[in-house]
C-alpha positions in Angstrom: 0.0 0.0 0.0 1.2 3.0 -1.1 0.5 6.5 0.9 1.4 9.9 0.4 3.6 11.8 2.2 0.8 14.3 3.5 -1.2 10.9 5.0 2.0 9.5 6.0 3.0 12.7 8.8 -0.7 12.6 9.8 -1.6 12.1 13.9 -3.0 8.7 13.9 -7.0 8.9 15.7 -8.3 6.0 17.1 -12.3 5.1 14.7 -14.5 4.6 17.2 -18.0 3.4 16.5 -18.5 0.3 14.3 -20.9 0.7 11.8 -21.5 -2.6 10.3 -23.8 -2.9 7.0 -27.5 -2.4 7.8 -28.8 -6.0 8.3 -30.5 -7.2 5.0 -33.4 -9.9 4.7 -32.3 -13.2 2.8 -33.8 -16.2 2.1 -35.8 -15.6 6.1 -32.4 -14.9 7.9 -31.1 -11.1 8.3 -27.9 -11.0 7.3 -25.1 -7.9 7.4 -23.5 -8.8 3.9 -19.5 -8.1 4.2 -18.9 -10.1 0.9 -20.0 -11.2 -2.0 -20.5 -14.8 -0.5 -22.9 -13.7 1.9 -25.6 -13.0 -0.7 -28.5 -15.3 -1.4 -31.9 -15.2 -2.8 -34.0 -15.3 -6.1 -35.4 -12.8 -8.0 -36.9 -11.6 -11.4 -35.6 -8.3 -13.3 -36.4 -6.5 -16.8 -33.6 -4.8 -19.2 -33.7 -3.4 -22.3 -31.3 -2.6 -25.2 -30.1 1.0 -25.6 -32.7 1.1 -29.1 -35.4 -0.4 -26.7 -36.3 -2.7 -29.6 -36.3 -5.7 -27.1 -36.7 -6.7 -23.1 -35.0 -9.2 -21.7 -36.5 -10.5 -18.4 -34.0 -12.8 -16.5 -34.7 -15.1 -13.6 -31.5 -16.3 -11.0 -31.4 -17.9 -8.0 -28.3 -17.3 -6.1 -27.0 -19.1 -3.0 -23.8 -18.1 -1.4 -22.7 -15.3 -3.6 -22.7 -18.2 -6.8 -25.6 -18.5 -9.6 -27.3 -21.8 -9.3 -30.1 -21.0 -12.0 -30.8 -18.6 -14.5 -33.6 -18.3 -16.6 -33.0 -15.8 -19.8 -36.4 -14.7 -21.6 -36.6 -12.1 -24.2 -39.0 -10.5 -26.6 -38.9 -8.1 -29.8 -35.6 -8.9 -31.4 -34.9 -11.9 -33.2 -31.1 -12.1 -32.4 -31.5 -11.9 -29.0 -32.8 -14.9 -28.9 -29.3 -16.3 -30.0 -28.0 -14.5 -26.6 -30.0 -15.5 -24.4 -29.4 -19.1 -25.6 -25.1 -17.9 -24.8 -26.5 -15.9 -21.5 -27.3 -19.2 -19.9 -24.7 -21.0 -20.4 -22.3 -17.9 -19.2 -24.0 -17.4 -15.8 -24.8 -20.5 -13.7 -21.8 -20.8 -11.8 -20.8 -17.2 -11.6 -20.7 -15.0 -9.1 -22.8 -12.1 -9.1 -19.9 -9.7 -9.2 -18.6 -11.9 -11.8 -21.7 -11.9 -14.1 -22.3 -7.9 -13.4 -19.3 -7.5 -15.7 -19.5 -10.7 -18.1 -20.6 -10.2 -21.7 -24.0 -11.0 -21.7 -24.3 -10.5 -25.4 -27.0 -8.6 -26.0 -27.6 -4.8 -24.2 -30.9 -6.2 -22.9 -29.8 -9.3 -20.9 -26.9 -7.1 -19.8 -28.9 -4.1 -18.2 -31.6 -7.1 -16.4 -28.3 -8.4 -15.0 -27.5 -4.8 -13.7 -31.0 -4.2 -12.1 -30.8 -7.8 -10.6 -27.6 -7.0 -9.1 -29.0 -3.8 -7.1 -32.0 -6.0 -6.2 -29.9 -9.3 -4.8 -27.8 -7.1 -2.9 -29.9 -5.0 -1.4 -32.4 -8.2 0.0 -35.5 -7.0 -2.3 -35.6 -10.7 -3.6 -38.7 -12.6 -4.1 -37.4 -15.3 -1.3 -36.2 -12.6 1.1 -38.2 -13.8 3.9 -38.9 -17.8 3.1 -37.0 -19.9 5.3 -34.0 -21.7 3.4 -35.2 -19.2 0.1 -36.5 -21.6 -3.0 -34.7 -24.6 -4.7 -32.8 -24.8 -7.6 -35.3 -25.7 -10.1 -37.7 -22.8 -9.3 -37.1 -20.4 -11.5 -37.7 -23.2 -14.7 -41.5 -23.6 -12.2 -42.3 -19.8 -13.7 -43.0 -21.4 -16.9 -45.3 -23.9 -16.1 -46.5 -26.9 -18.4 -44.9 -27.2 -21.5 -42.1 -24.9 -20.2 -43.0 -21.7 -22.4 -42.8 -18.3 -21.6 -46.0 -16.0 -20.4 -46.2 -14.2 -23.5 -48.8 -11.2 -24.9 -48.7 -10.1 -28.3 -51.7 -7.9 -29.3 -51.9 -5.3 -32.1 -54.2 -2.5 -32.7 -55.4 0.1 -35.5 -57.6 3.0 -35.3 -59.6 1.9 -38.1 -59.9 -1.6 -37.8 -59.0 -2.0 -33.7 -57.5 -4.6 -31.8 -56.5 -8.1 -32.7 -54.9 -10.9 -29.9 -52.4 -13.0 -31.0 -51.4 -14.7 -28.1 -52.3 -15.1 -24.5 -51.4 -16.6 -21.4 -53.0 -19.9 -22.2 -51.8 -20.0 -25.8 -51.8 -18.9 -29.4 -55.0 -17.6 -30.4 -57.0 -19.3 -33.0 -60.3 -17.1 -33.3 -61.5 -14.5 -31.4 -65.1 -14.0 -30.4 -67.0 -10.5 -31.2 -70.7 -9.3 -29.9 -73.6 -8.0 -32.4 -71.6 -4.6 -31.8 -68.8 -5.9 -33.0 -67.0 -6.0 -29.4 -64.1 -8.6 -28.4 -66.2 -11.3 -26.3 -64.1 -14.4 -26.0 -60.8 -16.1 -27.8 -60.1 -19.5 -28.6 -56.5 -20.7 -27.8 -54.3 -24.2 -28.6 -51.7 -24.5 -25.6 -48.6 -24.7 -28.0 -46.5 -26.3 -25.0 -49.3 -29.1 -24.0 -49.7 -30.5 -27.5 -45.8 -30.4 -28.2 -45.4 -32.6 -25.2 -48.4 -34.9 -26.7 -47.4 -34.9 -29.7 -43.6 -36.3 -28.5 -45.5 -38.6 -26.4 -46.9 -40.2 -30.1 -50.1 -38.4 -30.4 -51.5 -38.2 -34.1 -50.6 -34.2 -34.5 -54.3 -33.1 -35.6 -55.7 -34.9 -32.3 -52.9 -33.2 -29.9 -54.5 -30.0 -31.7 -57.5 -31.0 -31.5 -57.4 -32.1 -27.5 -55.4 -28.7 -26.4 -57.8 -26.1 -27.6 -59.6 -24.2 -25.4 -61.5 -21.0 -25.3 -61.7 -18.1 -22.6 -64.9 -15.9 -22.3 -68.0 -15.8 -23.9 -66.7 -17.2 -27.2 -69.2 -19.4 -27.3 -71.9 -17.2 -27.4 -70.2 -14.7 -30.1 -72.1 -13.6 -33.0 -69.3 -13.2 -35.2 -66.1 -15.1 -35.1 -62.6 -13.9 -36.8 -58.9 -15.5 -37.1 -56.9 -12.4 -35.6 -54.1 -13.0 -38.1 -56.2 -12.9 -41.3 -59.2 -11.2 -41.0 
């Protein structure tokens, strides 16, 4: 260590009171984090490329300072997807500090890493106060059956209006409008159920057939239009 000569002829004073970190809440322990290996807890976080022409929302579950799980999802750029695919297989294993300056790739997964950094190690985690915080394996839970992302794609005009594409329970087939012309109900296929049945053997057209479902009043619709052609 190198000091100047201005520090160097300097009275030495005795520091008195200790002021250790301000206890944070992780994983239902409160814990003063002094290092990196003291941090532990899952989370979720959004970033976004400096264009904004896509999100990346990312998923870890850290225990000990290290990356046990990542999950990497992204929307509205077609090569991010090849990042996120390089984005988790860079992280697990890191450490946070190590994966706040990695390459992610892509600006996107980047900045979520950034804003899941503040988050981790400041104890806003979503397993801040559960007892032992979740296992590895629950951030791949978020996606449910099938293991697809939540996704929402709808589009809208002024003169013709709006138009769903896809929902939480799937890819829309039709959707259902009222005498006024009014969105009443969709019909959906659950892409992830019939890929899985479909794997399992099942004729294609029957896994179609057997994972399509409708939400609302479709049923009762007066007037029924495939949102990607009419």
């Amino acid at each position: 260590m190198q000091y100047s000569k201005d520090v160097e002829e300097m009275v030495c004073v005795k520091k008195g009171a200790a002021h250790d970190p301000a206890p944070i809440p992780e994983e239902g322990k409160w814990v003063k984090a002094k290092q990196i290996g003291d941090i532990s807890g899952l989370t979720h976080g959004v970033g976004w490329c400096a264009p904004q022409q896509g999100a990346c929302k990312l998923t870890l579950n850290v225990k000990n300072g290290v990356i046990e799980e990542a999950l990497v999802e992204t929307i509205g750029c077609s090569g991010m997807t090849h990042s996120a695919a390089m984005a988790a297989e860079i992280l697990p294993g890191k450490t946070i500090l190590e994966a706040l300056n990695s390459d992610l790739v892509c600006d996107a997964i980047n900045t979520a890493m950034r804003e899941l950094f503040l988050q981790i190690v400041y104890g806003r985690t979503q397993s801040a106060f559960s007892d032992d915080g979740l296992p590895v394996g629950a951030g791949l839970e978020d996606l449910g059956k099938g293991l697809r992302s939540q996704v929402g794609t709808m589009y809208g005009t002024k003169i013709k209006g709006p138009r769903y594409l896809d929902m939480a329970e799937g890819y829309v087939l039709k959707v259902g409008l009222d005498e006024a012309g009014e969105i009443i109900g969709y019909q959906f296929v659950s892409l992830g159920k019939m890929m899985d049945a479909i794997k399992k053997g099942v004729d294609p057209k029957e896994a179609y057939e057997q994972n399509i479902g409708t939400y609302g009043r479709f049923a009762q619709a007066a007037k029924v239009i495939d949102p990607r052609h009419e």
